[in-house]
C-alpha positions in Angstrom: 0.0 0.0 0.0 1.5 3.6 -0.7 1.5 6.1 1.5 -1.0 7.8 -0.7 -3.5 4.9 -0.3 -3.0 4.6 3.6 -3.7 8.2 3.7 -7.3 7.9 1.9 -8.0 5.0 3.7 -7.7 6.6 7.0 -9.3 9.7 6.6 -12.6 10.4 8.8 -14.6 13.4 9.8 -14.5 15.0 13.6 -16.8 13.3 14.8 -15.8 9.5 13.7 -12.7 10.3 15.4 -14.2 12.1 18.7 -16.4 8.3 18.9 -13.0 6.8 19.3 -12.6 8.6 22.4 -13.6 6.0 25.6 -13.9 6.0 29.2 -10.5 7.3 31.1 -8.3 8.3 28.0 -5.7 10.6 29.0 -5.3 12.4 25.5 -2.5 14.6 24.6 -3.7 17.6 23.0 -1.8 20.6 21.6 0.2 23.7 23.2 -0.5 27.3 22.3 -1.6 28.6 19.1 -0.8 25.5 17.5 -3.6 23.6 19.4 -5.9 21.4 17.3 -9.2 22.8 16.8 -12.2 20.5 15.5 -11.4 17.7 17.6 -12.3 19.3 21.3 -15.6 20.5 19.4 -16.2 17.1 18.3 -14.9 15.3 21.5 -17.1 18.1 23.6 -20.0 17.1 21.6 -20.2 13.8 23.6 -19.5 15.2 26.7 -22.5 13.5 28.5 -21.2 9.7 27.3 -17.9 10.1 28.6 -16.5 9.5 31.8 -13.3 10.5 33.2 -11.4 11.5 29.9 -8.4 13.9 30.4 -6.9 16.7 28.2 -3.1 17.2 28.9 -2.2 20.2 27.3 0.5 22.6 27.7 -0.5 26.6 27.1 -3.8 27.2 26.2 -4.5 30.0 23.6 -7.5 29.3 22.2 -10.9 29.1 22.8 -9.8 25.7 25.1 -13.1 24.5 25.2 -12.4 21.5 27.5 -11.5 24.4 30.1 -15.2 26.0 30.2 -17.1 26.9 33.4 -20.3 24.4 31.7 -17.8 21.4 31.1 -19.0 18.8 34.1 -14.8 17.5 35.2 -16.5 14.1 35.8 -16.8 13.6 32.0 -13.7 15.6 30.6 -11.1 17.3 32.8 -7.7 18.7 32.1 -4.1 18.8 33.2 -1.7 21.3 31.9 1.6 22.7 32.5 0.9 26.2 32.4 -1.3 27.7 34.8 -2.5 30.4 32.1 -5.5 32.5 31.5 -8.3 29.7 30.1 -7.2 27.5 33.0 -6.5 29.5 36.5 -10.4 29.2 37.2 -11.0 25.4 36.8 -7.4 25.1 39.0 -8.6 26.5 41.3 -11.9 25.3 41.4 -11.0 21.8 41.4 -11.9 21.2 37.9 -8.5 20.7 36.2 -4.7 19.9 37.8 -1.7 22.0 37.5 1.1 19.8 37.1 4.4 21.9 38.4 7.4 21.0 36.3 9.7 22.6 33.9 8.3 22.8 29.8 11.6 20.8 29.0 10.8 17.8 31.1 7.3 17.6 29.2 8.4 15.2 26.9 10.3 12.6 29.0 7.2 12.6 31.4 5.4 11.3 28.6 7.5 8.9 27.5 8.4 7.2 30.9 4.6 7.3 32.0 5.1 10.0 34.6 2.4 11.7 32.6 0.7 8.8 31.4 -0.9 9.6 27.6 -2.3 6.9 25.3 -4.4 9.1 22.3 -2.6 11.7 20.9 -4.7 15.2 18.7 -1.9 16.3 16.8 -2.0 19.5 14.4 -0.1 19.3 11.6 0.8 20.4 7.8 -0.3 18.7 4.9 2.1 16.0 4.0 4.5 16.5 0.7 4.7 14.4 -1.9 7.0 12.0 0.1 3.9 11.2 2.8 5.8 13.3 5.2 3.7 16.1 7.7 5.5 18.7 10.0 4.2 19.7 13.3 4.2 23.1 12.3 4.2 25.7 14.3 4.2 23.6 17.7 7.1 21.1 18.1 7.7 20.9 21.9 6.0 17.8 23.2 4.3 16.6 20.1 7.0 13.7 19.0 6.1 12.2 22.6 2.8 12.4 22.7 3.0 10.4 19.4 5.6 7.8 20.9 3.9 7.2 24.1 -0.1 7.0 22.8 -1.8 3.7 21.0 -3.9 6.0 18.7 -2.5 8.6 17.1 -5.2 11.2 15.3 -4.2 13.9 13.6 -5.9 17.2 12.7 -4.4 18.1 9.0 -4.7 21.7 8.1 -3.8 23.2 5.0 -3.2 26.3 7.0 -0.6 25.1 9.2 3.2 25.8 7.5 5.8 23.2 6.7 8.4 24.0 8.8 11.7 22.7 9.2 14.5 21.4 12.1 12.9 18.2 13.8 9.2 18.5 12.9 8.6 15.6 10.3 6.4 12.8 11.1 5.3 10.1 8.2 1.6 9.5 7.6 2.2 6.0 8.5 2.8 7.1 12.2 -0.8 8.2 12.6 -3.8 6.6 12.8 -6.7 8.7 11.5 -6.6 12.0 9.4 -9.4 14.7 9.8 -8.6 17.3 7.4 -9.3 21.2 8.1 -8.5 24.4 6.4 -9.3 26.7 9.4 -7.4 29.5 10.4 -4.2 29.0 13.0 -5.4 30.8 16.3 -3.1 33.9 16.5 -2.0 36.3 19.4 -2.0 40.0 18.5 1.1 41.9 19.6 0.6 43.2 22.9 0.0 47.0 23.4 3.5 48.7 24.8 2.7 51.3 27.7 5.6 53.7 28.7 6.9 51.7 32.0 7.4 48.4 29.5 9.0 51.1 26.7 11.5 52.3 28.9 12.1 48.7 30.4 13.1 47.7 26.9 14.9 50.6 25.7 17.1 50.3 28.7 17.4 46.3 28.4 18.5 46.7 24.6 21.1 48.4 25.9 22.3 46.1 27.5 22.7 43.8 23.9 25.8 43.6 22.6 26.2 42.7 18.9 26.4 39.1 18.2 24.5 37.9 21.5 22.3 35.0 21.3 19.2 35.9 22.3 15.9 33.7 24.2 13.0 35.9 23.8 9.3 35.2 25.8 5.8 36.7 24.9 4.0 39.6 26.5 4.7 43.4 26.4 7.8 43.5 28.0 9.7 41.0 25.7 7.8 42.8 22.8 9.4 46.3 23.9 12.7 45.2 24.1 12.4 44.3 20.4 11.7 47.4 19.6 14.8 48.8 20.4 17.0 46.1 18.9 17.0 47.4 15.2 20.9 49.3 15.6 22.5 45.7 16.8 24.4 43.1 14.4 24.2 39.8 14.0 22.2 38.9 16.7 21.0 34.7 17.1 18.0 33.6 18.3 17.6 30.5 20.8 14.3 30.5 21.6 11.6 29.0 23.3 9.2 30.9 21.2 9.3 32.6 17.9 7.1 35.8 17.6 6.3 38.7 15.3 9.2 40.5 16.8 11.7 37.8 16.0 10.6 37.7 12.7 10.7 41.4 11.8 14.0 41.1 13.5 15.0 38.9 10.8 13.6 40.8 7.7 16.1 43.5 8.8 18.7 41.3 8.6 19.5 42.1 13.0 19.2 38.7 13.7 21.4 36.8 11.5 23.0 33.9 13.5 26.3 34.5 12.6 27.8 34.4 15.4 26.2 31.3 17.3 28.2 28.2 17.3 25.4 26.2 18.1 22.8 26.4 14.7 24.7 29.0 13.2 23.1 31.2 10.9 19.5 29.3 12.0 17.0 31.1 14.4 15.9 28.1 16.3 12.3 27.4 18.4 10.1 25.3 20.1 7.0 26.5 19.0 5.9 29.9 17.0 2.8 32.1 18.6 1.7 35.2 16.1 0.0 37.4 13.4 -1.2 35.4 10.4 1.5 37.4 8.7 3.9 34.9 11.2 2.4 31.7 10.3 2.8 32.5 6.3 6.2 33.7 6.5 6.9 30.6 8.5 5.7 28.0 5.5 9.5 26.0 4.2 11.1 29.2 5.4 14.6 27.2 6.4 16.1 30.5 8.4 13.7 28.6 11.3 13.9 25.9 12.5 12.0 24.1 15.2 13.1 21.3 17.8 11.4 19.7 20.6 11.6 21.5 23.8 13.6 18.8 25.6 16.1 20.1 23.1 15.5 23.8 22.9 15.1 24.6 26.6 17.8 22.3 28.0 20.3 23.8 29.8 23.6 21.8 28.4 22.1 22.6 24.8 21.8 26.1 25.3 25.4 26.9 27.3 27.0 25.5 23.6 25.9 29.0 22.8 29.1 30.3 23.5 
């Protein structure tokens, strides 16, 4: 059977996947703006069948439906790493876990069952003419989610870029396909005030040409972007890749020149952005993305020298 056939064979709308979905799964699902979309609708859907089925997730950016005040925990709960906006409430109303660790050590928890996962809702790009799909724009845990889980089901999305680095995963490594072309959630650049404006102005100063930088979301990060645009040949190792990073880029600041670790690369875990992002992303190979147990790990990064 080619890959091509496999493909067909194994394609199936929302909801034939979401019926897969039984009593006490533990399902992987998505971190940030690269979270799937149609399968919590479709999995939400049968809310009042389910019992006991968990959502482990890492930052949640969209509309998280699994988090919502209506959602009765006894059917579908949650666990996530990142205590963010969509999930504080149900913490701390008993409704979902926090599970303290560091982002890095996501993967590994997977894969030696301290986190125990056995479906996995992936997001990914179309595959090429080879049968191979990326993970996109969200690479950190995704490979072991996919290693650790018995059914695989992935969301493919015309709208999601090929990227490169260690994103590729063959259509034979996943079970079901449910094809989408919706839009990638996105996250507006955040509005710079004038305590984060001199913040970054004065941080930036700080920059010296050539340093390699890891840059977070939010205002502050944002502003001290702002006030990069006189350095040279600035590299990026990143846990995320925003709109700043990229504009960075286009103005040839950030060049990776100078890193000895990925030289010349800008290198990520996962991307979070305008549209304007995402497409600049698609086989764009000045990015490239890596799981986080790579990214954020702390011997990796000192070979940034």
């Amino acid at each position: 059977m080619t890959w091509k056939e496999y493909y067909e064979s194994r394609k199936v709308s929302a909801d034939q996947a979401a019926a897969m979905i039984k009593n006490g799964d533990r399902v992987s699902y998505g971190h940030a703006t690269g979270e799937p979309q149609v399968m919590a609708e479709a999995i939400l859907k049968r809310e009042k069948e389910l019992e006991n089925v968990t959502f482990i997730h890492g930052l949640a950016m969209g509309p998280s439906l699994y988090c919502a005040d209506h959602v009765d925990h006894r059917c579908i709960t949650h666990e996530t790493v990142f205590a963010g906006t969509n999930t504080r409430k149900a913490i701390h109303e008993g409704r979902a876990t926090f599970v303290p660790m560091h982002f890095s050590d996501c993967p590994g928890a997977f894969r030696n069952g301290i986190i125990p996962v056995n479906v996995a809702i992936i997001h990914v790009s179309e595959p090429d003419k080879y049968g191979y799909c990326t993970f996109g724009i969200s690479v950190d845990y995704e490979r072991a989610a996919v290693d650790a889980a018995s059914l695989v089901i992935a969301e493919v999305n015309s709208k999601m870029p090929r990227t490169f680095g260690d994103t590729l995963i063959h259509v034979t490594e996943i079970d079901y396909f449910v094809e989408t072309n919706r839009d990638l959630y996105v996250m507006d650049k955040p509005a710079i005030g004038p305590v984060e404006e001199a913040i970054g102005k004065h941080i930036a100063e700080l920059v010296e040409d050539g340093a390699c930088l890891q840059l977070g979301m939010g205002a502050i990060p944002n502003a001290i972007m702002e006030f990069l645009g006189d350095k040279n040949d600035l590299g990026i190792h990143t846990e995320l890749i925003s709109d700043g990073a990229m504009e960075l880029i286009k103005a040839g600041v950030i060049t990776g020149k100078r890193k000895t670790l990925h030289p010349n690369k800008a290198v990520a875990t996962f991307a979070s952005g305008t549209t304007a992002l995402y497409e600049w992303l698609h086989e764009n190979p000045a990015v490239e993305f890596y799981p986080v147990d790579y990214i954020n790990n702390a011997h990796i990064i000192s070979q940034n020298e």
